[in-house]
Structures are given as structure tokens and as C-alpha cells.
C-alpha positions as a Python dict, from the first residue, in 0.01 Angstrom:
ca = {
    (1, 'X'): (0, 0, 0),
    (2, 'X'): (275, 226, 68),
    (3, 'X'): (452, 183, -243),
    (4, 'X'): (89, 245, -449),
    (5, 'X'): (108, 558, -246),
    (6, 'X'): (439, 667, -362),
    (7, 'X'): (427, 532, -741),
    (8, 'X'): (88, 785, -712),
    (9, 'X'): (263, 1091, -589),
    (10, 'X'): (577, 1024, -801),
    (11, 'X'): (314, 1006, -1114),
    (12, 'X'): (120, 1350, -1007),
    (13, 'X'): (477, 1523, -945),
    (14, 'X'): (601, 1433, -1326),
    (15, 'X'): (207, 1580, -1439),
    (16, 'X'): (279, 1906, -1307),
    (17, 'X'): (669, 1963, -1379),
    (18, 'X'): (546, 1852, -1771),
    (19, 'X'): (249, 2092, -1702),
    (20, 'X'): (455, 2388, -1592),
    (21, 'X'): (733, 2334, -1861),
    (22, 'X'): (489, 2345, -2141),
    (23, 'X'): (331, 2672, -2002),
    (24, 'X'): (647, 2793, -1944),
    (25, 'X'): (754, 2696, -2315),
    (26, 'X'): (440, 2870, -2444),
    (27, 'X'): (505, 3168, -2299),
    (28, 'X'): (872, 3210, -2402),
    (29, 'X'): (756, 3121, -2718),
    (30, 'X'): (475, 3357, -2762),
    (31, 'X'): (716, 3618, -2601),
    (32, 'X'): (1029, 3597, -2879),
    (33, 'X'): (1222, 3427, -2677),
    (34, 'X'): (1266, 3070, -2818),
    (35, 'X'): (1521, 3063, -2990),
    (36, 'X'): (1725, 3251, -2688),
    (37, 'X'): (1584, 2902, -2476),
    (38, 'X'): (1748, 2686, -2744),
    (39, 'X'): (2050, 2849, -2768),
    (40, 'X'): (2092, 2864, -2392),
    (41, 'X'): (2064, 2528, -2359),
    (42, 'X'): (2273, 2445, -2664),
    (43, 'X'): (2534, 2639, -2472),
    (44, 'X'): (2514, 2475, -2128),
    (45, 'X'): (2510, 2167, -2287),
    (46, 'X'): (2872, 2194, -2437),
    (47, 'X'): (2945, 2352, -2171),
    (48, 'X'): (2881, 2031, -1951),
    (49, 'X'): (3044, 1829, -2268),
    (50, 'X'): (3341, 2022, -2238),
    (51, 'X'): (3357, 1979, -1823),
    (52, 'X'): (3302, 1621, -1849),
    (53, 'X'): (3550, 1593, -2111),
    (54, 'X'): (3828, 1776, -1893),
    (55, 'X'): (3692, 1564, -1569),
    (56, 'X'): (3751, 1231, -1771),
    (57, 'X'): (4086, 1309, -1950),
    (58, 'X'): (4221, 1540, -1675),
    (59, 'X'): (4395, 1760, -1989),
    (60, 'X'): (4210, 1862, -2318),
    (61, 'X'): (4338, 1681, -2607),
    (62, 'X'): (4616, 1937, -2659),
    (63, 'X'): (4769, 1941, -2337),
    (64, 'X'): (4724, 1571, -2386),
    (65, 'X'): (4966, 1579, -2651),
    (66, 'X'): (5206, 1794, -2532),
    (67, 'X'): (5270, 1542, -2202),
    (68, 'X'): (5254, 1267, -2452),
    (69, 'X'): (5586, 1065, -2386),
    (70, 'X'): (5846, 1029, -2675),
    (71, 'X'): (6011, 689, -2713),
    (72, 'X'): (6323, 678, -2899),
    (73, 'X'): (6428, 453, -3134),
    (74, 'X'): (6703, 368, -3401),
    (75, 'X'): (6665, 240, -3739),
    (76, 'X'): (6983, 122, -3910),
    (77, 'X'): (7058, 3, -4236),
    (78, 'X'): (7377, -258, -4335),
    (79, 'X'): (7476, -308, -4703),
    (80, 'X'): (7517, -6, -4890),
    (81, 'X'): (7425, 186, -5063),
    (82, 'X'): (7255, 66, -5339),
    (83, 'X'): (7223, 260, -5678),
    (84, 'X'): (6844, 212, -5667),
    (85, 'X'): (6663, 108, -5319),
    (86, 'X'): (6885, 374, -5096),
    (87, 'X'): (6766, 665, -5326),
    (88, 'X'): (6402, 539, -5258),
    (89, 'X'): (6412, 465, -4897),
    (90, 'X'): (6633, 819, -4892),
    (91, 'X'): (6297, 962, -5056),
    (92, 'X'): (6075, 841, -4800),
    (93, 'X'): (6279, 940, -4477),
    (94, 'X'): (6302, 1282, -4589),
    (95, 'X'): (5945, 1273, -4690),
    (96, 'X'): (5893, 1120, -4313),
    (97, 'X'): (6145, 1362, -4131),
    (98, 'X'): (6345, 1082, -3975),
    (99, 'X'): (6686, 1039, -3971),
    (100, 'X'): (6858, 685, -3937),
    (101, 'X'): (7203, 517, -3942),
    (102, 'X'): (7369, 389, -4241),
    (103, 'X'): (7653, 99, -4214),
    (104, 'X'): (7794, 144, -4556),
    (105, 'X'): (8042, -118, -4725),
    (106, 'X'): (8356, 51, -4849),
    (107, 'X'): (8337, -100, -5190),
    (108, 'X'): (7991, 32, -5248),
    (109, 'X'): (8031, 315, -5089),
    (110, 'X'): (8314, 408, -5372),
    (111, 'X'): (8070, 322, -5643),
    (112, 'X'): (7829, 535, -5496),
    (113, 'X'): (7968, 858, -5330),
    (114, 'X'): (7606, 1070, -5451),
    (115, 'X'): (7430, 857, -5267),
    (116, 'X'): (7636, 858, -4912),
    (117, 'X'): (7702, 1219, -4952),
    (118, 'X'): (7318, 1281, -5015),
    (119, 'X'): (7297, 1063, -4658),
    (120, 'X'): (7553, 1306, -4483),
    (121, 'X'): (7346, 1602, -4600),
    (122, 'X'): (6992, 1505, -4521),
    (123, 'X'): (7150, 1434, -4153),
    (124, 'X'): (7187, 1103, -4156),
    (125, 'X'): (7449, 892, -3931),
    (126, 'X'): (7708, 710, -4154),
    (127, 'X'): (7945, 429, -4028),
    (128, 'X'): (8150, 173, -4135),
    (129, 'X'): (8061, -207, -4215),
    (130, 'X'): (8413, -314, -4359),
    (131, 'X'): (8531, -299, -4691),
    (132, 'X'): (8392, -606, -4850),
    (133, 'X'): (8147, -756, -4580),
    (134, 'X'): (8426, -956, -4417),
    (135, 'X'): (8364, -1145, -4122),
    (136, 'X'): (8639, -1094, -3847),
    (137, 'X'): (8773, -1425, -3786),
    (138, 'X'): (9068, -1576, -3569),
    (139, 'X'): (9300, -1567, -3829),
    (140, 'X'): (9205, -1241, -3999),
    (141, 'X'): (9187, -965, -3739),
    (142, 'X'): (9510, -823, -3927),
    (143, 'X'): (9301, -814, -4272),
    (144, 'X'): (8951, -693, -4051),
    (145, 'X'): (9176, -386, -3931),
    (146, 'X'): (9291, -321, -4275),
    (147, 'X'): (8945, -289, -4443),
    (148, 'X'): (8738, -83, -4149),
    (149, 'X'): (9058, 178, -4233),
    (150, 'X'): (9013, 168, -4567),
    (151, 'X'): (8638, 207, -4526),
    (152, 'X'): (8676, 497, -4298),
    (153, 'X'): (8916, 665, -4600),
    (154, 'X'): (8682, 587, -4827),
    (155, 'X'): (8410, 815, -4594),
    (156, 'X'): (8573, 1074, -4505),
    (157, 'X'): (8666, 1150, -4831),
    (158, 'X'): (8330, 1159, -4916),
    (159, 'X'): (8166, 1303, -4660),
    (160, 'X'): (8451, 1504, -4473),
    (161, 'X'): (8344, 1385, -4177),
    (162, 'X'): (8532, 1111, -3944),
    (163, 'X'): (8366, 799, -3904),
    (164, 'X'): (8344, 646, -3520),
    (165, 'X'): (8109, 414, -3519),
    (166, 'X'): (8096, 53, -3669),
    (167, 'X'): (7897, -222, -3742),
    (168, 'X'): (8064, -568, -3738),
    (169, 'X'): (7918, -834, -4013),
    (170, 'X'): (7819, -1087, -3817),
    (171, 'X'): (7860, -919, -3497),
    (172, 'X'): (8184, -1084, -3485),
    (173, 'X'): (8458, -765, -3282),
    (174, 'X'): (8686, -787, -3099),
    (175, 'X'): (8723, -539, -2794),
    (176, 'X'): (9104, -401, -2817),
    (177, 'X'): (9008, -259, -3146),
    (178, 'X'): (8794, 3, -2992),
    (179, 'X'): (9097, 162, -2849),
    (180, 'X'): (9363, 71, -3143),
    (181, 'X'): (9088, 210, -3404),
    (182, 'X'): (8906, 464, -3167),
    (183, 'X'): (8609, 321, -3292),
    (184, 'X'): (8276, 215, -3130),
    (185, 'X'): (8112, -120, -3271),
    (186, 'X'): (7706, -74, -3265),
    (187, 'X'): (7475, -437, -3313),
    (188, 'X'): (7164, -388, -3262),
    (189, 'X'): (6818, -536, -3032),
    (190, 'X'): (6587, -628, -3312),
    (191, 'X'): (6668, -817, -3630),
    (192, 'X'): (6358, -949, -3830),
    (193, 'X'): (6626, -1105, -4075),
    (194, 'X'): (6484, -899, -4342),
    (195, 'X'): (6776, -1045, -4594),
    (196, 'X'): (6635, -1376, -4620),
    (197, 'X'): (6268, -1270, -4669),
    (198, 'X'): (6123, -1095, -4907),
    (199, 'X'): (5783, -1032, -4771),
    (200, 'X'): (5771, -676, -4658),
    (201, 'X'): (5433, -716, -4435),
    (202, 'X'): (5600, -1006, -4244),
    (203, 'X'): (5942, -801, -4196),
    (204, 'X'): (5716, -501, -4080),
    (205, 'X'): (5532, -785, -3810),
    (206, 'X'): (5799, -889, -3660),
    (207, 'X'): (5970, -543, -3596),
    (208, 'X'): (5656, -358, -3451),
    (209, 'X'): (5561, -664, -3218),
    (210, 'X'): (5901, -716, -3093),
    (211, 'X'): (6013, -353, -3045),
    (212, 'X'): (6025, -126, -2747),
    (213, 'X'): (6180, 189, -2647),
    (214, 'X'): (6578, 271, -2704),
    (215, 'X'): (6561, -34, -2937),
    (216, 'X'): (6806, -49, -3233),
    (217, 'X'): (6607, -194, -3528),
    (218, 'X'): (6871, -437, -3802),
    (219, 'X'): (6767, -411, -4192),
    (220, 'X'): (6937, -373, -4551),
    (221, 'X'): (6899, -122, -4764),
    (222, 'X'): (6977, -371, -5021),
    (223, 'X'): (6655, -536, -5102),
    (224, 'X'): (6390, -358, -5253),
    (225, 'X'): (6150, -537, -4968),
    (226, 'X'): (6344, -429, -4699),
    (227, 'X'): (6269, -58, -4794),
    (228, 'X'): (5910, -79, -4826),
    (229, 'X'): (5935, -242, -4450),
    (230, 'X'): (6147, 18, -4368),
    (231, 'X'): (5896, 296, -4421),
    (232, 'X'): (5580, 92, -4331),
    (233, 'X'): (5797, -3, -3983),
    (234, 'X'): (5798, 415, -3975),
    (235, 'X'): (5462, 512, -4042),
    (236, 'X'): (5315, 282, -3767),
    (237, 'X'): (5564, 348, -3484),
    (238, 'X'): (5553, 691, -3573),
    (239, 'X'): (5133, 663, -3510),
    (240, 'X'): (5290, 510, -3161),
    (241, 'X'): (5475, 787, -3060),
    (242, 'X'): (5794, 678, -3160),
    (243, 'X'): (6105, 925, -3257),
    (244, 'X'): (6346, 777, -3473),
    (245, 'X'): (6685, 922, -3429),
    (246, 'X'): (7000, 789, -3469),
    (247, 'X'): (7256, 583, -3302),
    (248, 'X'): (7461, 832, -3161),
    (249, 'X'): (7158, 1077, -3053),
    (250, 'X'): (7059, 707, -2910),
    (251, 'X'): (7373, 625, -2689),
    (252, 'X'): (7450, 961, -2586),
    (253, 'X'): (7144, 1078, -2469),
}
């Protein structure tokens, strides 16, 4: 019985607050003043959008943006240059605005100075991955020396800059070099083995599930499918808030 009582006075309350909003409405209406009643509550209605917005985010999308954290990542490159792919994959950094590190071979690096000086100008890191690809062995360290000084000749003559940081085929170094060379040997944290696949989605797969922040992505700049990975690798970690810089901005930071 009590409820019946209160479902009845809860029914007769709604009646007159409908009852006194349409007279109300009526009024304003008849007065001019409808479209001022609209607009009033179009505005306190944003204006409750916009407070709910702030309550739920705690910033507004721009200041959500500007605290947005910046991960940092390297891409490098082993091989080069090639007459053909680097000038593409050149293309679509610049087009990107992200620099990267390129471990040039001496030899190809001779048969294409444009290229590695186009590299050095557009701000990318350049460093040395032996003369011919060699792979530093027990009996060849003499030989290994040899052809990262040659390769560093070859780059500096290009470039005019001095080279200090190398990448080992392989990974195969050997310490006491660092000091007898000055030079710093860089591997690297992710490696999809883009060299013996030539399926660009896969290669791009493998990189953005495995990466992470102050990662140092391995590919070639040799392979026409390793370039197309190379920029779609870009575009989505880019869309993840990923910088790409290069080694050395990497390490010394």
C-alpha cells in the first residue's frame, strides 16, 4: 500500500513539472524568446560536454599531446648503398622527417659517393661495415683492421666527416680494437632477418611486435623489400609515438 502511495505521488509530481514546462515553453515562445531558450541550452550543454571531457581526461586533447611521452628509437641500415633502393628509402625518410644510421660497405660506398654524400646532408648517421662484408675471424683480425681503415678513408673523403662508429658483419669484434681504431662497434636489439625474406608485411610484423623503447632496429637497404618495410615499420611506430633518431643521438642521450 505504501509503495501504491508513492508510485501515485511520483506520477502527479512528473504531471505538473510537464504541465509547468509546457506553459512555461508557451510563454517564451509567444514572447520571442525561443530561440534565446534553445540556444541557452545548446550552450550549457557543451558547456557540460566540455567539463566532463576535462573531468575524464584530466587535460584537453592538446595538453594531452604535449605530455605525450616520446620513445626513442634507431633504425639502421647494413649493405650499402645501393644505386636504386637507398635513393628510394632516402625519398621516404626525408618525406617522413626521420633520420637513421647507415653501415655502408667501403666498396659500395666508392661506387656510390652521390648517394652517401646525399645521406651526410639530409642528416643522416654514416658508419663503417668493412670494406667487402668480411667477417672478423681468428685468423684475420690483421686483414679486418685493414678494411674498417680503408672504409673509414673511403668516408671521409666523401663526406669530410670522421667515421666512429661501426657495425661488425656478423657481430663478430673484438674489444682491443675500440681503443687501437678509436672506434665504437654498434649491433643492434631487433633483427627481423629482413635479408632472407622478401615479404615486406612479415618483416614489418615482426619489428613492430618485438620492439620497445631505445631499441636499435637491423635491416638492408639492399633489397627492394626491406625498404618498403622500412617505411611501413615508420609510419606505424611513428602513429605510436615513436622518434626515430640515430645511433649516436641514441647512446648519448
Amino acid at each position: 500500500m505504501e509503495v501504491s502511495k508513492r508510485a501515485l505521488l511520483g506520477t502527479i509530481a512528473a504531471l505538473l513539472v510537464l504541465f509547468v514546462v509546457g506553459i512555461l515553453g508557451k510563454w517564451e515562445a509567444e514572447n520571442g524568446n525561443d530561440c534565446f531558450i534553445r540556444h541557452s541550452l545548446r550552450e550549457t550543454a557543451a558547456k557540460a560536454e566540455k567539463s566532463a571531457g576535462e573531468n575524464t581526461t584530466g587535460n584537453t586533447t592538446e595538453n594531452t599531446a604535449e605530455y605525450m611521452e616520446i620513445k626513442r628509437i634507431a633504425l639502421t641500415f647494413d649493405d650499402g648503398p645501393h644505386p636504386s633502393y637507398t635513393e628510394k628509402l632516402l625519398d621516404g625518410l626525408k618525406e617522413r622527417g626521420v633520420r637513421a644510421t647507415f653501415f655502408v660497405t667501403g666498396e659500395h660506398a666508392e661506387l656510390h659517393p652521390d648517394i652517401v654524400r646525399r645521406m651526410s646532408k639530409e642528416g643522416h648517421l654514416i658508419g663503417n661495415h668493412t670494406y667487402s662484408h668480411i667477417q672478423l675471424t681468428s685468423g684475420n683480425k690483421e686483414t679486418f683492421k685493414e678494411e674498417l681503415r680503408r672504409t673509414n678513408e673511403v668516408i671521409t673523403k666523401i663526406t669530410g666527416n670522421e667515421v666512429l662508429y661501426v657495425r661488425p658483419p656478423y657481430g663478430s669484434w673484438d674489444k682491443a680494437f675500440e681503443k687501437e681504431l678509436n672506434m665504437l662497434p654498434v649491433l643492434w636489439s631487433v633483427d627481423p632477418l629482413d635479408w632472407c625474406c622478401n615479404d615486406a608485411a612479415c618483416v614489418t610484423r615482426k619489428v613492430v611486435k618485438a620492439v620497445s623503447e631505445n631499441d636499435i632496429i637491423l635491416l638492408h637497404d639492399y633489397y627492394a623489400s626491406s625498404v618498403e618495410a622500412a617505411l611501413m615499420i615508420v609510419d606505424t611506430l611513428q602513429e605510436e609515438g615513436y622518434e626515430f633518431v640515430t645511433v649516436e643521438e641514441l647512446l648519448l642521450d
